[in-house]
C-alpha positions as CSV (number, residue, x, y, z in Angstrom):
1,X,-34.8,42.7,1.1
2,X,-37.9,44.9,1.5
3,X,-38.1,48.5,1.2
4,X,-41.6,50.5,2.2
5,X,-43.1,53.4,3.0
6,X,-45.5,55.2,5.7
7,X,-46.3,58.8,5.3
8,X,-42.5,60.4,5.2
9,X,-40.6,57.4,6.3
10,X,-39.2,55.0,4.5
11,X,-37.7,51.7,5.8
12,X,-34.9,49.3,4.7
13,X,-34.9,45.9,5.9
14,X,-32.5,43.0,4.9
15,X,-29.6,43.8,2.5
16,X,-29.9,46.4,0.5
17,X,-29.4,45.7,-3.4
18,X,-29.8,47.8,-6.1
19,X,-33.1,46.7,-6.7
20,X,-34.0,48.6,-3.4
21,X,-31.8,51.3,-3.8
22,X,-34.4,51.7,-6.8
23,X,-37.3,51.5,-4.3
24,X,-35.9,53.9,-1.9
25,X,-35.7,56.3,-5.3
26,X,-39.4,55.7,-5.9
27,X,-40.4,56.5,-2.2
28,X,-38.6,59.6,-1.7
29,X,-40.0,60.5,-5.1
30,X,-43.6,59.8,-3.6
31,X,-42.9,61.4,-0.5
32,X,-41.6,64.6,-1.2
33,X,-43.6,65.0,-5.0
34,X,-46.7,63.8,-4.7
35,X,-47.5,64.1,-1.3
36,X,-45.5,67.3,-0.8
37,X,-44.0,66.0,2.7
38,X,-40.9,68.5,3.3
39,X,-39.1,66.2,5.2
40,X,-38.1,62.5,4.7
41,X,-36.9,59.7,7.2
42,X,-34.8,57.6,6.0
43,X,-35.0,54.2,8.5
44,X,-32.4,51.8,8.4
45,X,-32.5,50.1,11.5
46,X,-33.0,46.9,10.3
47,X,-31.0,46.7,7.4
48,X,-28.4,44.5,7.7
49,X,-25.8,44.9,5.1
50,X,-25.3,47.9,2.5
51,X,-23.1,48.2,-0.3
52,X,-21.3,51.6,-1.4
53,X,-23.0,51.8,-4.6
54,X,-26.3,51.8,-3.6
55,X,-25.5,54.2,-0.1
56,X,-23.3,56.3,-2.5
57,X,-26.4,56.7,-4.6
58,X,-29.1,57.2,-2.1
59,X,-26.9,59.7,-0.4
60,X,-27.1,61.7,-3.5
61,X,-30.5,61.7,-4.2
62,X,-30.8,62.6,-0.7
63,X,-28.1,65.6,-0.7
64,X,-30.3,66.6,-3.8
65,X,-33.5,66.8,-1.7
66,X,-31.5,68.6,1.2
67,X,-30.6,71.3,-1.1
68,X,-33.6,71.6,-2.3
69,X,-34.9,72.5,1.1
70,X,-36.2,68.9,2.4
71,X,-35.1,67.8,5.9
72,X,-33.5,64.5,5.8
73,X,-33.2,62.3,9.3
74,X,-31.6,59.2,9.2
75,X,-31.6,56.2,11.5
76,X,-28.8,54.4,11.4
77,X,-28.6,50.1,11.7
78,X,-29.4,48.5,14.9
79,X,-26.5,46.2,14.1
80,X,-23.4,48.1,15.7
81,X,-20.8,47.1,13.3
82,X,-22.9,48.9,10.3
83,X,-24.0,51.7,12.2
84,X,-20.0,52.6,12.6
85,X,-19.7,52.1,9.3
86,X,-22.5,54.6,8.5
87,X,-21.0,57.3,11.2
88,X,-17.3,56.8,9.6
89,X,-18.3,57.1,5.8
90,X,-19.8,60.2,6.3
């Protein structure tokens, strides 16, 4: 699994563990603190699975930054049977 960042996105790709859940932590953190980016993109089109853990806690960290005033857009899997299961957790 690989996790990285470009200016305000940051892309998942593989599984994501919590290792990388971690990672997406750090980038956010990069993103929106240190580079003062008000917005974030959060790319998972080529992840390929995701646990609830990890999703449960990067959706928290990310309904922290949304409340704080960041814009959050997400891209959701390429592969069809984890982008429903993206759209129906929600």
């Amino acid at each position: 699994m690989s996790v990285s960042f470009d200016d305000n996105c940051v892309s998942v790709y593989g599984d994501l563990t919590s290792e990388d859940a971690y990672r997406v932590f750090s980038s956010t953190h990069v993103i929106c603190e240190i580079k003062g980016y008000q917005d974030i993109k959060l790319d998972f089109s080529h992840c390929r699975k995701a646990f609830s853990p990890q999703m449960m806690a990067i959706c928290a960290r990310a309904l922290s930054y949304w409340k704080d005033g960041v814009d959050i857009e997400l891209t959701l899997p390429i592969d069809q049977a984890l982008s429903r299961l993206f759209i129906n957790a929600n």
